[in-house]
C-alpha positions in Angstrom: 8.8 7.2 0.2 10.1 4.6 2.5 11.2 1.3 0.5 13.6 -0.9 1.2 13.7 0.7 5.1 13.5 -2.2 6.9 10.6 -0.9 8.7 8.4 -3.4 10.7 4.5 -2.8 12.2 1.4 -1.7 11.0 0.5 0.6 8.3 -1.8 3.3 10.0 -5.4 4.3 8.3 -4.2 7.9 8.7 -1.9 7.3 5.6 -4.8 7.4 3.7 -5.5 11.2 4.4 -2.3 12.2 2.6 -4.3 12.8 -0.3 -1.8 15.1 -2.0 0.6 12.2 -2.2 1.1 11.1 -6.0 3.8 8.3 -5.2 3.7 6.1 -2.5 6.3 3.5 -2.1 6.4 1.4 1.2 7.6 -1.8 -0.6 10.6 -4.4 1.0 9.4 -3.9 4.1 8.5 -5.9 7.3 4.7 -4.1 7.1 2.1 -6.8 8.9 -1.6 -6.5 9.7 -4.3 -5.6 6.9 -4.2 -2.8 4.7 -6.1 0.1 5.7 -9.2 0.9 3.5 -8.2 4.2 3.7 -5.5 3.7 1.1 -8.0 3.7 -1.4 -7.5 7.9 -1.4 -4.2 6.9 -2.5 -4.9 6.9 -6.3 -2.0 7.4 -8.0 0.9 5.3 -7.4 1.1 3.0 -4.7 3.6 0.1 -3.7 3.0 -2.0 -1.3 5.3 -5.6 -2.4 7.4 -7.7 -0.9 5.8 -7.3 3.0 4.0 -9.2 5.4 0.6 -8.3 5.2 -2.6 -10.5 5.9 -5.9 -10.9 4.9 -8.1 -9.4 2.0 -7.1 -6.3 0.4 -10.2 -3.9 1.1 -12.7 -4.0 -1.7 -12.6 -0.2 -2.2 -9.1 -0.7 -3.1 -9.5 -3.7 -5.4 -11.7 -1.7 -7.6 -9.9 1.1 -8.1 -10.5 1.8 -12.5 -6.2 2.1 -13.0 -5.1 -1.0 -10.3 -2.8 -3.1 -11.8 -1.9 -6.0 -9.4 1.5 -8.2 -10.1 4.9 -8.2 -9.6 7.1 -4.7 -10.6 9.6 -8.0 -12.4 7.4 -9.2 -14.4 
């Protein structure tokens, strides 16, 4: 979608009503703030690395049955 953009701010909860997404990629960024429970819609692919966010992911998210959390180099 957007990586590698150089794209600072906040990621808005509205993303999270682009249900019809199946690849979302907002990684290598300058994304700050928290990330929006509202991602949790986002159930296919999503890449958030290498930004500056803060904070606990949101449960929801966290127990999504397919997350796989590390780095895309390992």
């Amino acid at each position: 979608m957007v990586a590698w953009a150089d794209i600072a701010g906040y990621l808005p909860p509205e993303l999270g009503r682009l249900t019809d997404l199946a690849v979302v990629h907002l990684d290598s960024n300058r994304f700050c703030g928290v990330v929006p429970s509202t991602f949790h819609r986002l159930m296919l692919t999503i890449d958030i690395s290498n930004n500056r966010f803060v904070g606990k992911f949101p449960n929801v998210v966290l127990s999504l049955p397919k997350l796989k959390l590390g780095s895309p180099l390992q």
